[in-house]
N, C-alpha and C positions, 0 to 999 in steps of 0.2 A: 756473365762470369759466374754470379752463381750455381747459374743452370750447371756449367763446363766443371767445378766441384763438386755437384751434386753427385752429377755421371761419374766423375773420376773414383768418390769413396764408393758408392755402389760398386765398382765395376774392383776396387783392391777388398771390399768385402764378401766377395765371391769365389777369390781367389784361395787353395788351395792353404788352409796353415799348420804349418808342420807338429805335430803334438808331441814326440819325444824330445828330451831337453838334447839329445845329440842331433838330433836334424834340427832344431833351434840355433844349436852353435856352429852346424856349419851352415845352415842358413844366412847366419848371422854375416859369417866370414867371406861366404861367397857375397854379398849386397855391399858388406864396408868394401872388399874390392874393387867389384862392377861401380861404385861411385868412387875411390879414389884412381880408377881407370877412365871412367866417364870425366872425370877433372879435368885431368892430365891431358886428355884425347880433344877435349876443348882448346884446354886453353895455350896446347900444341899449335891444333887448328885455326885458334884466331891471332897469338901470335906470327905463325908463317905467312897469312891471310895476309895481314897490315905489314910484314916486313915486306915480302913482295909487293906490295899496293905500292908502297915507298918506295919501292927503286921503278915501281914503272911512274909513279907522280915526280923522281927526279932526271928521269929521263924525258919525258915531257917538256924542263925546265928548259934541261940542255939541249931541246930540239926547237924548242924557242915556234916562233912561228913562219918561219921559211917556207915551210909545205903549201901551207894554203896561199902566205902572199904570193908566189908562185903558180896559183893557180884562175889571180886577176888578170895574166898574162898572156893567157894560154899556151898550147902545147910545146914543149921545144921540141926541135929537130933534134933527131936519136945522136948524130955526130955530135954533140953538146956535152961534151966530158971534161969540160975545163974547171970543174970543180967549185963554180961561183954556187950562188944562191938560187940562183932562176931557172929552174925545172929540173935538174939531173937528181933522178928520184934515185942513183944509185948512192945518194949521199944520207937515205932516208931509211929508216929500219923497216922490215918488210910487215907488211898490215898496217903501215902507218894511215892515218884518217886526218885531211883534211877539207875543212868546209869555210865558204867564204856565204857572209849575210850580210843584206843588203834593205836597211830598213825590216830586218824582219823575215826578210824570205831569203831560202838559198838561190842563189846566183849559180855557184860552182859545188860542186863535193866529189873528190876522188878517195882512193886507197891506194897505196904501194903495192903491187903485185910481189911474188915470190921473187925469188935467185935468178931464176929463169928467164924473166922478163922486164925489161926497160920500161916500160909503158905505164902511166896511171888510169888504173881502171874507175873511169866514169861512173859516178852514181848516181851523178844529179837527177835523172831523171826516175830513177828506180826508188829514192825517196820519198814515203809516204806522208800524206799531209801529218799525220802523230809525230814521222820521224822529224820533219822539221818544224813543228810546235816543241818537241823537247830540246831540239838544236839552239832553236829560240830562247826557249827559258837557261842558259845555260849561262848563272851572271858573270858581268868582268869585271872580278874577283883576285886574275894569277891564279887560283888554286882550282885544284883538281879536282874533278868531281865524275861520279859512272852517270852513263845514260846507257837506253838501251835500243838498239836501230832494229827495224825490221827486216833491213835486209842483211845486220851485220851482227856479230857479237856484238855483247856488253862491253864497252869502251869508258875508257876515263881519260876527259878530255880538257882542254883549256881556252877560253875565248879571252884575246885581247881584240884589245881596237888596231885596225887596220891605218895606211898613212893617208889611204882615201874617206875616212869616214868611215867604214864597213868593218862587221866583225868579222875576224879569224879564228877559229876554230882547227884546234890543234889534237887528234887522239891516238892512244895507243890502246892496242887489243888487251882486255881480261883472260880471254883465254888460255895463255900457258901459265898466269897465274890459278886462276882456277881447275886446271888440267892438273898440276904440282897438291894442290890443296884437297880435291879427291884423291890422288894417288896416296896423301900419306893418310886421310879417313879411312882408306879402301887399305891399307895397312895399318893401321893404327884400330880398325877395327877386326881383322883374323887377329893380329896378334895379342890383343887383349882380353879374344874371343875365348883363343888358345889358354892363354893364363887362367882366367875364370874355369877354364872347363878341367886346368891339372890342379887348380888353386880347390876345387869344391869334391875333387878324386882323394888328392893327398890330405887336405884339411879333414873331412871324412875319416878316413882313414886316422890320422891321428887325435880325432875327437875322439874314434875310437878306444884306439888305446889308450889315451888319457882318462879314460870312463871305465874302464874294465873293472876297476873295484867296486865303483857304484853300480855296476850292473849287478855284478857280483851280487851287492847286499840286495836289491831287486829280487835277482831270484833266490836270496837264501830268504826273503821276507816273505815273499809270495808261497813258496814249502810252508814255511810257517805257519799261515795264514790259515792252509789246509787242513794242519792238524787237530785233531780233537784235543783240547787242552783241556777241555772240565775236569772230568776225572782221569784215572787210573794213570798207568807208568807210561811218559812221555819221553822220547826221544829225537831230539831236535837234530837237524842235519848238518854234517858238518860244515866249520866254517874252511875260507882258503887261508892262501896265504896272505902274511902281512904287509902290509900295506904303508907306504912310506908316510907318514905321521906329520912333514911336511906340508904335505900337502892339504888341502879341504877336503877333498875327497878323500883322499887315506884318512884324514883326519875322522871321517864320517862313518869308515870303512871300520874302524880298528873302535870306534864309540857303541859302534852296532854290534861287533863283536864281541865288547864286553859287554851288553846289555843283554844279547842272547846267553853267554857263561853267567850271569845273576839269575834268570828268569830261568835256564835247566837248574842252578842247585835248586832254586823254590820249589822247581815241580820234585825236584826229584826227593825233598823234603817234605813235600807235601803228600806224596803218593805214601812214604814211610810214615807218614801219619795216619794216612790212611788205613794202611795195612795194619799200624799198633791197633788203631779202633776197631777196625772191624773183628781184628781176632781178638780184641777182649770183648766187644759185644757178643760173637758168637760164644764164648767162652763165658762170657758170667752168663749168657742165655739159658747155655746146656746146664752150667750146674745148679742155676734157680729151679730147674726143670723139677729137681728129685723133692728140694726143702718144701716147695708150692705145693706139689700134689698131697708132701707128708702132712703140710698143715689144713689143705684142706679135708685129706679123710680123719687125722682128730677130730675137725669140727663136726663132720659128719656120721662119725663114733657117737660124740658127746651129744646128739641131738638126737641118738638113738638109745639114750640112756634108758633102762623103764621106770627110774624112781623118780621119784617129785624133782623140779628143777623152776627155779622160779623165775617168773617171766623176764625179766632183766637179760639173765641168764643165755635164756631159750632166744634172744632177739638177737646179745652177743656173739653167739655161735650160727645162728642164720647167716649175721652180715659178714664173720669173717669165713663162712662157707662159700659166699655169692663173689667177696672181693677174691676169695683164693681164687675160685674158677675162672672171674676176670680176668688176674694176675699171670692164671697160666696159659689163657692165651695168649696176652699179650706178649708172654715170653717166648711163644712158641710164634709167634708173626715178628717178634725181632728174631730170632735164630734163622726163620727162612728166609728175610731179608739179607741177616751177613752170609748166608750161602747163596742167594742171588749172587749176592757183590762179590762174590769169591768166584762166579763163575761154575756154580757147581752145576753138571748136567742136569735137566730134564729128562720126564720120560717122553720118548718120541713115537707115539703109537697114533694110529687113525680117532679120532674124538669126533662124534656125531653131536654138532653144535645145537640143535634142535629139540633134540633130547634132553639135554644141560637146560635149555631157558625152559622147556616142557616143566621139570622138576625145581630149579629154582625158584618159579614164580609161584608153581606148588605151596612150597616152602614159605614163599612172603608170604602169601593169601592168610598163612597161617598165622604168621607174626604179628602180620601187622592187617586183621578184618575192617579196621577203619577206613584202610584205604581203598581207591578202584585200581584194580590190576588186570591188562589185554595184552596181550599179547598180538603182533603182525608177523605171522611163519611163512615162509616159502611152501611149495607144494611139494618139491621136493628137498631128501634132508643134504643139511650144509656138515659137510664132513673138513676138520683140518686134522695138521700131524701136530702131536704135543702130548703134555700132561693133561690126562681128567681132570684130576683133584684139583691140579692149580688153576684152570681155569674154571672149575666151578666154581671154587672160590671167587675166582675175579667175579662172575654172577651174582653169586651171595653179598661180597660187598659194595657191588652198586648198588643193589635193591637196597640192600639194610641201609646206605645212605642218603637213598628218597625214602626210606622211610622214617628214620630218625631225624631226618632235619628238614622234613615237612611235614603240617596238618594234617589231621583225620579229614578224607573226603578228597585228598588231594588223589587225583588220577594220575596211574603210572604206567606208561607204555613200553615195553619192550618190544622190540620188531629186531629182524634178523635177514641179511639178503647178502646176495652177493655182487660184488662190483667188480671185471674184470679179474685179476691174478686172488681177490682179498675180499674173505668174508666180512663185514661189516655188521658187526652189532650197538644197538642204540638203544639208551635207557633214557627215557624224556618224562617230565612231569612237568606239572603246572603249577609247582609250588612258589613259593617267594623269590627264589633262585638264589645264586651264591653271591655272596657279597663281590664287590668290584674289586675290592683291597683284596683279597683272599686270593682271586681266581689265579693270577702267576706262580702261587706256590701252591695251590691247593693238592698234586701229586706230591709233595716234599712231606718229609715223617714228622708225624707230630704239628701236622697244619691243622685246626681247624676254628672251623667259620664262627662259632660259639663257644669261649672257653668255659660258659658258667654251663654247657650242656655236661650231661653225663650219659654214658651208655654202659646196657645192661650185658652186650653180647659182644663179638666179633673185637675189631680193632676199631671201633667208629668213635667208641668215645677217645681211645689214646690216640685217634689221630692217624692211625698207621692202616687202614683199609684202602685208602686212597693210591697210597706209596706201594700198597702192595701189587692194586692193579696196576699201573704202571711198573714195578720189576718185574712181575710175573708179563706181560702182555710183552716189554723190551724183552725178554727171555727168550720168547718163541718169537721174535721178529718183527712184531707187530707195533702198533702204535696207539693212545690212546688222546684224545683231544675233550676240549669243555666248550660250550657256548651257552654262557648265561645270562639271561634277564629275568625281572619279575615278570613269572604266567609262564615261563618257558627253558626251562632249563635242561638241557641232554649231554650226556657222556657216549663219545665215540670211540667202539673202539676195533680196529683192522689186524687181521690175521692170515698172514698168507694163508690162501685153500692149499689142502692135503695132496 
């Protein structure tokens, strides 16, 4: 029995399961059916089963045992129509079975032939030893019970005691109950077959439309999903109509709708935030531009004084010469950044990528003679479309950032190739590498790995060289990526080829 469960889950967890919640609910609908039809279609069939049983077990009663005493007699003569008890099988319903036993064995066994015919058709001999071992076991009871003959239908039959000592055996045929009881299976299963098949069309159908708004929110969820929401001005898609409130699903419909009209006012609040910042960044950028340079050529005047100035003095006007210079980079790497973020064009001219890391690395050798610096070039040069300058920059600030925030002695390789549509440039050393905490924003302004560092040049020490190569590298298309551990650290960064 086991085993025959085992087989059975195997063989329903094989079977096909529906994954939308609307093929679940007509799923559903069409299986409660097919079992309140499989009920009904039973307990149809085994109530008509047993009524029928019953009128042939009280027909049995009423037919008592005449047939077979009748057949201790033998044959009567066909002119024998006087209606008594003894042989006139036209008194007998046709397929009637009687059998006369006799210590155990048959003696006699006939049937009532059809309409047609007077005569009882002889069995006795056609009787197989099984048929009359079940003839035998057939207890005297009065009650009726099936057996089954090999040379005859299934029969339900009745043994009383004979006035000789010997049993009678009395039976009427199953078959035109069982003929009645397929005919209504054999209808009771098209037509339930029928129901299930407009029951699982129409139900469909109406799980349908009962689901339209939840679909609805489906696909207005799945647009959504698409959208770039980090930054800039977003516009969600429209919603439908409303949805009856009634229900759970409208209920779910018109929840989702106001949840999407909260989340556009945010963005669209948040994008006006945006915009406020960035044009006041670019805007107190531009006009720190003129105050920074005026105070660093004072310092720069006053350090060119020729009379006595006392050392105090002369250290005073160094440092506020060195921070001016600081200062007006850094305001000149915030002003390009809010003209990034405003979208402002680039130039889009041929740039020989080759040439840039040629001069760059130039450039650190000088910076920074502490370190090793090689260079891996292609044989021929890697040409994209873009800005020079902005991309040399992005050059300049990867270097300057293996070099300030690694050891003297630390090796630094720059290599340069192309990958299919995208030059590919890599700045790797073997310094300490970036801290783990750090690495998810270390492109964000104002990230950096050491706040008690300082730096003397570029955006490295405010944090913003990092930010830069990623707007400038997003600008022209491209992308920039990190992978770091201690001994091994590289910045990648991809540019569509020209």
């Amino acid at each position: 029995m086991r085993a025959v469960w085992a087989t059975a889950g195997r063989w329903l967890r094989r079977l096909p399961r529906p994954r939308t919640l609307r093929a679940r609910l007509t799923a559903g609908l069409v299986v409660l059916l097919a079992v309140s039809c499989a009920a009904v279609g039973v307990a149809a069939v085994v109530e008509l089963d047993g009524f029928l049983t019953s009128r042939v077990d009280q027909q049995l009663r009423d037919v008592g045992a005449r047939y077979p005493a009748s057949l201790e007699h033998g044959a009567p003569p066909r002119t024998d129509h006087d209606g008594d008890e003894h042989g006139d099988t036209r008194r007998q319903a046709s397929g009637t079975f009687g059998a006369r036993l006799v210590h155990g064995r048959v003696t006699n066994a006939a049937v009532v032939p059809g309409v047609d015919s007077d005569d009882s058709t002889d069995l006795t001999a056609r009787l197989t030893p099984h048929d009359q071992a079940e003839l035998a076991r057939v207890p005297l009871d009065g009650a009726a019970h099936t057996v089954g003959l090999s040379s005859l239908h299934r029969y339900r039959v009745v043994a009383t005691r004979g006035e000789d000592g010997d049993v009678l055996i009395t039976g009427l045929p199953l078959e035109p109950v069982e003929a009645t009881v397929r005919r209504l299976e054999l209808v009771a299963a098209v037509v339930f077959g029928a129901a299930l098949a407009l029951a699982g069309v129409t139900g469909a159908l109406w799980v349908r439309w009962s689901l339209r708004p939840l679909s609805r929110v489906a696909a207005t969820a799945t647009r959504v999903s698409e959208l770039p929401l980090a930054s800039g001005e977003v516009t969600l898609p429209p919603r439908g109509p409303e949805s009856d409130p009634r229900s759970e699903v409208g209920r779910v419909a018109t929840a989702f709708d106001r949840m999407l009209h909260h989340v556009e006012d945010a963005l669209t609040k948040r994008h006006a935030s945006e915009e406020r910042l960035r044009s006041f960044a670019a805007d107190a950028s531009h006009e720190l531009r003129t105050p920074v340079a005026s105070v660093r050529g004072h310092a720069e005047l006053a350090l060119l004084h020729p009379g006595p100035v006392p050392p105090e003095v002369t250290r005073a006007l160094e440092r506020i010469a060195a921070e001016s210079a600081r200062m007006g980079v850094m305001v000149d790497e915030m002003l390009l950044l809010a003209r990034l973020d405003a979208g402002r064009p680039l130039e889009r001219r041929p740039v020989d990528l080759t040439r840039l890391v040629l001069d760059a690395v130039t450039d650190a050798r000088a910076a920074g003679p502490g370190h090793r610096w090689t260079m891996e070039l292609p044989e021929e040069p890697v040409t994209v479309t873009g800005d020079a300058h902005r991309l040399q920059q992005v050059l300049a600030n990867l270097l300057a950032n293996a070099r300030l925030h690694t050891p003297a002695g630390t090796k630094v390789t720059v290599s340069l190739e192309t990958d299919g549509p995208a030059a590919v440039l890599q700045v790797r050393d073997d310094g300490p590498g970036v801290p783990e905490e750090v690495q998810p924003g270390v492109f964000e302004r104002f990230t950096r790995a050491d706040r008690r560092r300082t730096g003397a040049s570029g955006g490295a020490g405010a944090g913003l060289g990092l930010s830069i190569v990623a707007a400038v590298t997003e600008a022209h298309g491209g992308s920039v990526d990190l992978e770091s551990r201690p001994g091994a650290t590289t910045f990648t960064v991809r540019l569509p080829l020209g």
